[in-house]
C-alpha positions as CSV (number, residue, x, y, z in Angstrom):
1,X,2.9,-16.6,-36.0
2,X,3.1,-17.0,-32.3
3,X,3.1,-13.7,-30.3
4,X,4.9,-13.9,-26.7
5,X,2.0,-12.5,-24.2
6,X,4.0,-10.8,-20.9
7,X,2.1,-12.3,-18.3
8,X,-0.2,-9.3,-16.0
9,X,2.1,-9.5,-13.1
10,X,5.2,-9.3,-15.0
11,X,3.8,-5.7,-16.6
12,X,3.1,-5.1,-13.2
13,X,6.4,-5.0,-11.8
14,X,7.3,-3.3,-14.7
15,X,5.0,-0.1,-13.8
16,X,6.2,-0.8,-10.0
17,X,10.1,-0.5,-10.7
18,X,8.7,2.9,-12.5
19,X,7.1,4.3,-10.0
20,X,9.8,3.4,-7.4
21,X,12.4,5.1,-9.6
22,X,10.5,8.5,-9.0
23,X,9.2,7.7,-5.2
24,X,10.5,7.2,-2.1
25,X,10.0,7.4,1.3
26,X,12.2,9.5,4.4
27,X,11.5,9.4,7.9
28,X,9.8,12.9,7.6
29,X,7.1,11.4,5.0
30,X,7.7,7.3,4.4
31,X,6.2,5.6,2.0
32,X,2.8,3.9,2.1
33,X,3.7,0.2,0.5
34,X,0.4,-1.8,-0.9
35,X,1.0,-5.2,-1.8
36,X,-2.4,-7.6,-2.7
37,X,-2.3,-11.2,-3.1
38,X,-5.5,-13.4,-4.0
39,X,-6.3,-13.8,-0.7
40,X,-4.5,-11.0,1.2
41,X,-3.6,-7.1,1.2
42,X,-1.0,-6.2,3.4
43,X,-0.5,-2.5,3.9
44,X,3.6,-1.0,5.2
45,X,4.6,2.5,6.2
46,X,8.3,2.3,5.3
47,X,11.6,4.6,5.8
48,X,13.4,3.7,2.4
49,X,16.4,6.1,3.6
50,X,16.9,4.0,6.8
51,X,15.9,0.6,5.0
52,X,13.1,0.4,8.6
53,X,9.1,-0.7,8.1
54,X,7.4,1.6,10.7
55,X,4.1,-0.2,10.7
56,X,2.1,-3.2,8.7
57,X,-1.4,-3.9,8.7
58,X,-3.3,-7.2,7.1
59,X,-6.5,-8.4,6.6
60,X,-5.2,-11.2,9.4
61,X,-5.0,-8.5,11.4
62,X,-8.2,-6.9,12.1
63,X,-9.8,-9.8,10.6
64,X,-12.4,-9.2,8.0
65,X,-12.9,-10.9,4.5
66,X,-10.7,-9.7,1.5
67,X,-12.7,-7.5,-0.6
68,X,-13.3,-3.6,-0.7
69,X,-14.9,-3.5,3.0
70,X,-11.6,-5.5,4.5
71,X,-9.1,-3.4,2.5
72,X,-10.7,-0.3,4.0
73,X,-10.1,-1.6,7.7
74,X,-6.8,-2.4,6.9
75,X,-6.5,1.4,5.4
76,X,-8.0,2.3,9.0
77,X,-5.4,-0.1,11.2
78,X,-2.5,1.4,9.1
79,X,-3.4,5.2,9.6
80,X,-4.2,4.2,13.5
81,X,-0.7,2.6,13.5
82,X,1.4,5.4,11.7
83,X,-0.7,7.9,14.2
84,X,0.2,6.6,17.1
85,X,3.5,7.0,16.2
86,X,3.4,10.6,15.2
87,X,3.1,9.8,11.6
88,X,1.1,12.3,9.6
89,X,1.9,12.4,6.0
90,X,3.0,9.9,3.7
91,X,4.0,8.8,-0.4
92,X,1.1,6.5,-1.7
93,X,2.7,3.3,-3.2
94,X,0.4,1.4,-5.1
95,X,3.0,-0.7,-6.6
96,X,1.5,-0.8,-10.1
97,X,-1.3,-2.1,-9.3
98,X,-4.9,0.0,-10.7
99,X,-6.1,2.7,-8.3
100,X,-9.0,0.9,-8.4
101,X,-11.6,-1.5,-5.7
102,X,-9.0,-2.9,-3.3
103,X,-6.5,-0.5,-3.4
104,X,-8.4,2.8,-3.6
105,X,-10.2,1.5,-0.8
106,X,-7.3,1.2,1.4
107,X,-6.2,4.5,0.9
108,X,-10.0,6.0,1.5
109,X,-9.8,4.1,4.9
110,X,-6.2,5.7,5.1
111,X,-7.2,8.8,4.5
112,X,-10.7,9.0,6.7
113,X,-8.5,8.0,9.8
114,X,-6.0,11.7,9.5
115,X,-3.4,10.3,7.4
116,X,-2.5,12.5,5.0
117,X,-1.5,11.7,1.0
């Protein structure tokens, strides 16, 4: 017997249209939007009632390697960004992926540069 296996990015976005049924983000307190790729992690402060991205950090950006170290400037270049433009607290989106390595890291480098969670 031949058992269909859902692929790990398909669960993924299974957890992610989970967790975006229960968060959101206003222009008050916008949501914090993590997306990682192989070779990237992109960071975006967005306004979901407005449909606006306030601010979006890469690793391109401030140009370090991917790994834990690079995600944590990009978690530092996003909480610069969002502070600059009076942005204080936001939602955490991890959009389904582990709080774990890459992702916990950005929001450490978030969250040592006054953002607030």
């Amino acid at each position: 017997m031949i058992m269909n296996k859902i692929s790990r990015n398909k669960s993924r976005l299974q957890r992610k249209k989970r967790v975006r049924a229960k968060i959101s983000g206003t222009s008050v307190q916008p949501r914090l939007a993590v997306f990682r790729s192989l070779k990237e992690i992109y960071a975006q402060v967005i306004d979901d009632t407005n449909g606006v991205t306030l601010a979006a950090a890469s690793l391109k950006e401030v140009k370090a390697k991917n790994g834990v170290e690079g995600a944590k400037k990009v978690g530092a270049a996003i909480a610069k960004k969002c502070l600059a433009k009076k942005i204080n607290t936001v939602v955490f989106d991890r959009a389904g992926y582990q709080y774990h390595g890459k992702v916990k890291a950005l929001a450490d480098g978030a969250r040592e540069n006054g953002l607030k969670f």
